[in-house]
Backbone as a printed PyTorch tensor [residue, N CA C, xyz], in Angstrom:
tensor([[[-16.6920,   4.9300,  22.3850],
         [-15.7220,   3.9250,  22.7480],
         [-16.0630,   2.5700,  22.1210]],

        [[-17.1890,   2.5710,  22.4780],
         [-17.9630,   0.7070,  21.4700],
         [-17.0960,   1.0170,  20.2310]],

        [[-17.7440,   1.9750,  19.1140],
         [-17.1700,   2.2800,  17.6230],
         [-16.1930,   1.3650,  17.5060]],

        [[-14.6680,   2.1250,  18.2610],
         [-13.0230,   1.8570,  18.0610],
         [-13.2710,   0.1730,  18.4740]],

        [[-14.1190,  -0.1480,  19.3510],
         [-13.4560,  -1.7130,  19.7390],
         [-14.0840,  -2.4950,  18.8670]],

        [[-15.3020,  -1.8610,  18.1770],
         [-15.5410,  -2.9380,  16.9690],
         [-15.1810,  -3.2290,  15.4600]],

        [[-13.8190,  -2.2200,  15.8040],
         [-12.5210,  -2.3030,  14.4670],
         [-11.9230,  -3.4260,  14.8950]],

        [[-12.2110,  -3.8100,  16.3290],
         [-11.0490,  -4.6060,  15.7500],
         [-11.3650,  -6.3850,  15.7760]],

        [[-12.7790,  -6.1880,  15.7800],
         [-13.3270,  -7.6390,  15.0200],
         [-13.7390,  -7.8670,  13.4570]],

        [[-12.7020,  -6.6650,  12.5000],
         [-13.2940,  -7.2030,  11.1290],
         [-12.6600,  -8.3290,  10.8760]],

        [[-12.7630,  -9.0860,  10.1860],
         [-12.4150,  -9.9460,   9.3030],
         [-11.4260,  -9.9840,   8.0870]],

        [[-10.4210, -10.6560,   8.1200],
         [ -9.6520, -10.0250,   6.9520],
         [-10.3210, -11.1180,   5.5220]],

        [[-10.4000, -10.6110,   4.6350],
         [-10.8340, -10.8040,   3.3260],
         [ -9.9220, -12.1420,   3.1720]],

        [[-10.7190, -13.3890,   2.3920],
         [-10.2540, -14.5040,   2.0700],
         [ -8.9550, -14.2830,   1.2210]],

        [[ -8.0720, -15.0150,   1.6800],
         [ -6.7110, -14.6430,   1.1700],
         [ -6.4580, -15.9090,   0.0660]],

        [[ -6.7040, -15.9710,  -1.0460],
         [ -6.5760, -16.7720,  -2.3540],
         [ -6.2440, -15.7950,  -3.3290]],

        [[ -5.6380, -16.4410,  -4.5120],
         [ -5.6880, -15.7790,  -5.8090],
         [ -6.6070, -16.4710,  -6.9370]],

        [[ -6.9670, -16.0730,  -7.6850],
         [ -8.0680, -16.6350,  -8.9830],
         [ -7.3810, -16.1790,  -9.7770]],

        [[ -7.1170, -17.2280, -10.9760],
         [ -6.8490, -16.6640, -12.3520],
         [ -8.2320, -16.4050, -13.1200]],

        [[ -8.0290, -15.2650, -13.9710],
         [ -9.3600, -14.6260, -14.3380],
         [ -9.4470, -14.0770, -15.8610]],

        [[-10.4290, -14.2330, -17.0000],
         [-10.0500, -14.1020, -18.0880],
         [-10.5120, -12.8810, -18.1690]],

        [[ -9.9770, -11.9620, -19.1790],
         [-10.0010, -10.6310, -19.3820],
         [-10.5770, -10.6230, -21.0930]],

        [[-11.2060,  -9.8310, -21.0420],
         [-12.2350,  -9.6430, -22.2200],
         [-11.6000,  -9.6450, -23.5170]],

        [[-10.3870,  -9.5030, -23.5630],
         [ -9.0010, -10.1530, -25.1340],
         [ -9.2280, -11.4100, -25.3180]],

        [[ -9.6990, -12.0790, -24.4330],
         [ -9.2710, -13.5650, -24.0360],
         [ -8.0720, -13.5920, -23.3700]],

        [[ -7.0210, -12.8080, -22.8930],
         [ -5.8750, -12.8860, -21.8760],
         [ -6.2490, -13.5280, -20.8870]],

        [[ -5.5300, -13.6670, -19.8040],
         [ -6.2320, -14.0470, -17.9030],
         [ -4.8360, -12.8990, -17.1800]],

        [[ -5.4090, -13.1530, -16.0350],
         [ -4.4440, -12.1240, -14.8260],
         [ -4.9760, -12.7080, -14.1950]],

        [[ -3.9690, -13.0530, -12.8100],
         [ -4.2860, -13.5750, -11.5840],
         [ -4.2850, -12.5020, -10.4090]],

        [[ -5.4240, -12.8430, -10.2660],
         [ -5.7250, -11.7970,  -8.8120],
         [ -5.5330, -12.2740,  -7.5780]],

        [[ -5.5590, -11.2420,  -6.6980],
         [ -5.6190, -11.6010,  -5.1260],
         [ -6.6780, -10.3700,  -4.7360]],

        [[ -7.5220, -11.3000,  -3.6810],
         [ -8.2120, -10.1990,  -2.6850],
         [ -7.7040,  -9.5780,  -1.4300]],

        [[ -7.4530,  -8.3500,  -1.0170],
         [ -6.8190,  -7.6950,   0.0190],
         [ -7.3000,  -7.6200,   0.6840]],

        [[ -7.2000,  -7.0520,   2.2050],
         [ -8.4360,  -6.2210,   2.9210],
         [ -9.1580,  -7.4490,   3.6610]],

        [[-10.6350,  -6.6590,   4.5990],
         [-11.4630,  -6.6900,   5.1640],
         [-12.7930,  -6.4460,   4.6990]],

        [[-13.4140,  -6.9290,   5.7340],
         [-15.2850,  -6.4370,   5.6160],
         [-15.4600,  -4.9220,   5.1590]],

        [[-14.2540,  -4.1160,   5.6450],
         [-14.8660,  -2.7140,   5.4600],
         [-14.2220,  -2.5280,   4.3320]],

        [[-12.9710,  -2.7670,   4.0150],
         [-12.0190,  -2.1340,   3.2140],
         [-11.5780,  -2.6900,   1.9260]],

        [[-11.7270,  -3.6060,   0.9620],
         [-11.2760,  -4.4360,   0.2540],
         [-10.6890,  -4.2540,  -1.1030]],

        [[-10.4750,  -4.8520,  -1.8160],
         [ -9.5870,  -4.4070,  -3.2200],
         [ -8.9530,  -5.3950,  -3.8840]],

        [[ -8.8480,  -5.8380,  -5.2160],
         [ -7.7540,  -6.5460,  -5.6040],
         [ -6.3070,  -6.1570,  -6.5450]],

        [[ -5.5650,  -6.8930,  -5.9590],
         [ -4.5210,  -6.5940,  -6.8000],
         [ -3.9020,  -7.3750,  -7.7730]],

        [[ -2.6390,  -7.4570,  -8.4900],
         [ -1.7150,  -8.3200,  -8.8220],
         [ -1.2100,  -9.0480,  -8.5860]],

        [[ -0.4460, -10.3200,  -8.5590],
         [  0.1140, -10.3780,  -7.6150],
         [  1.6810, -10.0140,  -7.0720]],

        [[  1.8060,  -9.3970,  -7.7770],
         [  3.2860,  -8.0140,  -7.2320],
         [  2.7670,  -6.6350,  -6.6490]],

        [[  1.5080,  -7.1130,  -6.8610],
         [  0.8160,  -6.0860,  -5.4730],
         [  0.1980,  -4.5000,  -6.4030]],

        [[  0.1790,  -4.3520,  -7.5640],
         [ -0.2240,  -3.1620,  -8.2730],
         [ -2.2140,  -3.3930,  -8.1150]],

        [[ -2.7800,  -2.6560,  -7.1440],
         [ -4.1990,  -2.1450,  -7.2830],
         [ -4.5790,  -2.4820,  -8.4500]],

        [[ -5.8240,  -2.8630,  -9.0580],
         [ -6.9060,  -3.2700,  -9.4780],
         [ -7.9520,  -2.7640,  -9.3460]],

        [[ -8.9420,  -2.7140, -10.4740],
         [-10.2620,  -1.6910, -10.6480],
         [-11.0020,  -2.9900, -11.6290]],

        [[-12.0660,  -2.7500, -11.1110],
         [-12.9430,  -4.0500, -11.8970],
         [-13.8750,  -3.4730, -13.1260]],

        [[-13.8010,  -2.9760, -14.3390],
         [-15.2740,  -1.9100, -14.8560],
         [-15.9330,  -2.9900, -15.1150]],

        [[-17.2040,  -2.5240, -15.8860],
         [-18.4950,  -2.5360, -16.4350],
         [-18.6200,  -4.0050, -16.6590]],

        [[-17.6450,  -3.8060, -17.7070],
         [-17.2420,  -4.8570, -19.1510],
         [-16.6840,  -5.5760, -18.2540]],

        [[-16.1410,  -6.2310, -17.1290],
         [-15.9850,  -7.3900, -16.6450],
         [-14.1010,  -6.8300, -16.2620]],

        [[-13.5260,  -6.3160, -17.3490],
         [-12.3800,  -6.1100, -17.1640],
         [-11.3210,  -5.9200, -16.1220]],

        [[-10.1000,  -6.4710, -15.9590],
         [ -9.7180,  -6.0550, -14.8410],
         [ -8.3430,  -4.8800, -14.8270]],

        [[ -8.7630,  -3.7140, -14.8940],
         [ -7.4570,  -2.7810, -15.0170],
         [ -6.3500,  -1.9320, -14.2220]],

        [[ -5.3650,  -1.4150, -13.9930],
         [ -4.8760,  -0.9880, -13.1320],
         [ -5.4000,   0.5250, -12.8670]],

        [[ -5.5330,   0.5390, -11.2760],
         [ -6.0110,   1.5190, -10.8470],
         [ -5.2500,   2.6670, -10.4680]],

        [[ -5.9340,   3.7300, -10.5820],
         [ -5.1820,   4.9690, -10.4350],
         [ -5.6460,   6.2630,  -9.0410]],

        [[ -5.0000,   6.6650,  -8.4390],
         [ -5.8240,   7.4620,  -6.7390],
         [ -6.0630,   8.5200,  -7.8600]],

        [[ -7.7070,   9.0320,  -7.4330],
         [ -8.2110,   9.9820,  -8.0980],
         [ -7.6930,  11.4790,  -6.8620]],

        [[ -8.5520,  12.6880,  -7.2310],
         [ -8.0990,  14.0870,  -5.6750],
         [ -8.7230,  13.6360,  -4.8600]],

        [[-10.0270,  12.7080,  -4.6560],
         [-10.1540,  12.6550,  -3.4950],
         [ -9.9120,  11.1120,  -3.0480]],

        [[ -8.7480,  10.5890,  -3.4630],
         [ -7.8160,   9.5350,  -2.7730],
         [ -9.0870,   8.0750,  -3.2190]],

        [[ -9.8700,   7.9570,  -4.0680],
         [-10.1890,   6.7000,  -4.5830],
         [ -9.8430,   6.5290,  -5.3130]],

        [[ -9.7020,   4.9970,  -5.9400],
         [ -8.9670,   4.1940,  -6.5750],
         [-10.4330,   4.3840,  -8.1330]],

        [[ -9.5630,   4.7970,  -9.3030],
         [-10.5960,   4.7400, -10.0410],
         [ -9.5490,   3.8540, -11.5010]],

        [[-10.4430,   3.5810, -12.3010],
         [-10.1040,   2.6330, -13.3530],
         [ -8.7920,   3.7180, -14.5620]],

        [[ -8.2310,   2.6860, -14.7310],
         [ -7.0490,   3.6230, -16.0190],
         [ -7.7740,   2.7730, -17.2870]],

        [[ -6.7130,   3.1830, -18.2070],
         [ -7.1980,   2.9260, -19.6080],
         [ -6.4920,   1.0160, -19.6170]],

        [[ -5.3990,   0.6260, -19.3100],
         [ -4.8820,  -0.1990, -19.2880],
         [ -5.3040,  -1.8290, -18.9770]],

        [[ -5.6600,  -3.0250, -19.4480],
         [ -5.6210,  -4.0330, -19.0920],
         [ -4.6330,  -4.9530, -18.3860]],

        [[ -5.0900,  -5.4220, -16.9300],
         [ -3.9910,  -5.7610, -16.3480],
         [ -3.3040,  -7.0210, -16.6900]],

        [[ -2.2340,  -7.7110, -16.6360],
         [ -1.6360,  -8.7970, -16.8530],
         [ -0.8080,  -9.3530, -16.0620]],

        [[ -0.8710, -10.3810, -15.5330],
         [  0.7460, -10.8990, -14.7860],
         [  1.7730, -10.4110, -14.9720]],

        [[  3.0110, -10.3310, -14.6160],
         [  4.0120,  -9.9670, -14.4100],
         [  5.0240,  -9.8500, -15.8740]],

        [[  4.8340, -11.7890, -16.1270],
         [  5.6160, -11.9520, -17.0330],
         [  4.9370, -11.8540, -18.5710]],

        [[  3.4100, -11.5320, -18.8700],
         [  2.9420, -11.1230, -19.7440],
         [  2.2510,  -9.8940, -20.2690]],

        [[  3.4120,  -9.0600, -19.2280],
         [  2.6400,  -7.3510, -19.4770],
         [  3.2970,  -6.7020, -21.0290]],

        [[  2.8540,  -5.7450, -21.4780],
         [  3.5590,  -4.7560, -22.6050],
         [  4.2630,  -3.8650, -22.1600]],

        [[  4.4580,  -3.5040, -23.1920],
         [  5.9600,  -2.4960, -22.7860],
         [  5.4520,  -1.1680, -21.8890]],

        [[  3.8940,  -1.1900, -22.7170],
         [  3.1910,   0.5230, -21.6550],
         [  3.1000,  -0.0880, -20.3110]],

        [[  1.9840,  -1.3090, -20.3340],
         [  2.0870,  -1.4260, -18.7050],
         [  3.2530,  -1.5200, -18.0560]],

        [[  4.5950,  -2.0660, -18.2630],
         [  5.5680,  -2.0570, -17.5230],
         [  5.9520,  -0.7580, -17.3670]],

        [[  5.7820,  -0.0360, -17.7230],
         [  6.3440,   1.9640, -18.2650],
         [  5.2320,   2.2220, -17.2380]],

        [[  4.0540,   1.7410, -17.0640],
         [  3.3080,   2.3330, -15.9860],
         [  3.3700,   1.6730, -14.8740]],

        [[  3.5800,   0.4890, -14.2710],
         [  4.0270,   0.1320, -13.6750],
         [  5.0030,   0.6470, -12.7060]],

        [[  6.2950,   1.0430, -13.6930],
         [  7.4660,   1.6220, -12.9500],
         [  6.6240,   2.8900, -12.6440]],

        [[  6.0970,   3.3940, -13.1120],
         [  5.9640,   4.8070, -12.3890],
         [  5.0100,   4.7920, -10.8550]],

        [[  4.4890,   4.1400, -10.9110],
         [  3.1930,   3.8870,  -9.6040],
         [  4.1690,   4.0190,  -8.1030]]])
């Protein structure tokens, strides 16, 4: 019974966006989602985010067992995506 009642003191994750440069030299502006337990960033039209290695920030894809893992794609704002990301985009 403790467990369930100490869901419901997380914290929700600082709610800002950062503009952020992407290894082209591009930027994308992020937002952080979520909580202490749960967190993630997205777009800000709300498309998931995957952070790799290289600093990059790309759109994420649900793997079989339902985590969010990195695509091939570099993410961009809205109004400075390519024609693939918008083509992937619509499909999500």
């Amino acid at each position: 019974m403790l467990f369930g009642i100490a869901i419901f003191y997380a914290c929700p994750a600082y709610r800002s966006t950062a503009r952020v440069a992407q290894p082209d030299g591009s930027t994308v502006t992020i937002r952080l989602v979520g909580d202490e337990y749960l967190h993630y960033n997205t777009t800000l039209d709300g498309y998931s985010l995957v952070r790799r290695d290289d600093g990059a920030y790309v759109y994420a894809s649900l793997n079989a067992e339902g985590q969010l893992e990195p695509t091939a794609l570099l993410a961009h704002d809205a109004d400075a995506r390519t024609a693939e990301e918008r083509s992937y985009v619509e499909k999500v």
